[in-house]
C-alpha positions in Angstrom: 20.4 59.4 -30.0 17.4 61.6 -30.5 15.8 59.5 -33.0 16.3 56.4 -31.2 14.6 58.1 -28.6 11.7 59.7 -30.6 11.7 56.1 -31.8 11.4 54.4 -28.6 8.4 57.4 -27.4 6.2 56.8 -30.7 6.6 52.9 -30.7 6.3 52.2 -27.0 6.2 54.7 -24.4 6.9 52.9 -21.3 10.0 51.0 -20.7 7.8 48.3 -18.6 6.1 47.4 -22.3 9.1 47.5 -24.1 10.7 44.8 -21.3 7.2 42.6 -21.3 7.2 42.2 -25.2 10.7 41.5 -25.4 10.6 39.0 -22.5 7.6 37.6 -24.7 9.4 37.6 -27.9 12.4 35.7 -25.8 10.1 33.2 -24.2 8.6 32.4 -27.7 11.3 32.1 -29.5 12.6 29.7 -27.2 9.5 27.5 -27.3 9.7 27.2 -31.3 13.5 26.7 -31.3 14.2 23.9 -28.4 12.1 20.3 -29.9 11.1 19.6 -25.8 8.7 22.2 -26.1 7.0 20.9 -29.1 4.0 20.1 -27.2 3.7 24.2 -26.2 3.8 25.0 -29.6 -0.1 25.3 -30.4 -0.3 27.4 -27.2 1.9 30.2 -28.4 -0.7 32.2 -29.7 -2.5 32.1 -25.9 0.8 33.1 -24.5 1.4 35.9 -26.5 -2.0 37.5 -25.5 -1.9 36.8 -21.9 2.0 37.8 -21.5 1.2 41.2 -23.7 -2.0 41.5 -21.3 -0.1 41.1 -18.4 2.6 44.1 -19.5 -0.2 46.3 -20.2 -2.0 45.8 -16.8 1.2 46.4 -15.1 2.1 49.4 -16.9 -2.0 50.5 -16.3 -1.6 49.5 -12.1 1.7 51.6 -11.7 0.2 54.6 -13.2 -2.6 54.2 -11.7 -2.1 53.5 -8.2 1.0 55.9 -8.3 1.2 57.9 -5.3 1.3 61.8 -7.8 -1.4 64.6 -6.9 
C-alpha cells in the first residue's frame, strides 16, 4: 500500500487531478469508440487541453482561496 501511495504522491498529488484526467481519459475514450461521435473526433486534441486545464485551475482555486492561515 505504501508504494501505491508513494506512487500516487510522485505522479499526481492531488486526488482532484487524478479524478479530472481520468474523467478526461473516460470522456475520450468514449468519443473514439461510439461511430456517433465521429464528427468530435478531430476535436479531441482541444478537449484534452481544456478538460486538463480545467483540473488544474480547480485544483489551483481550492488551494488558493482555502480558508488556512
Amino acid at each position: 500500500m505504501k508504494v501505491i501511495q508513494a506512487m500516487y504522491n510522485f505522479i499526481v498529488g492531488d486526488m482532484v487531478i487524478l479524478i479530472g484526467i481520468a474523467l478526461i481519459v473516460l470522456i475520450l475514450a468514449f468519443i473514439n469508440s461510439v461511430g456517433a461521435l465521429a464528427p468530435l473526433r478531430g476535436l479531441t486534441g482541444l478537449i484534452l487541453i481544456v478538460g486538463v486545464l480545467a483540473s488544474l485551475v480547480a485544483t489551483l482555486s481550492r488551494e488558493a482561496f482555502s480558508p488556512r492561515r
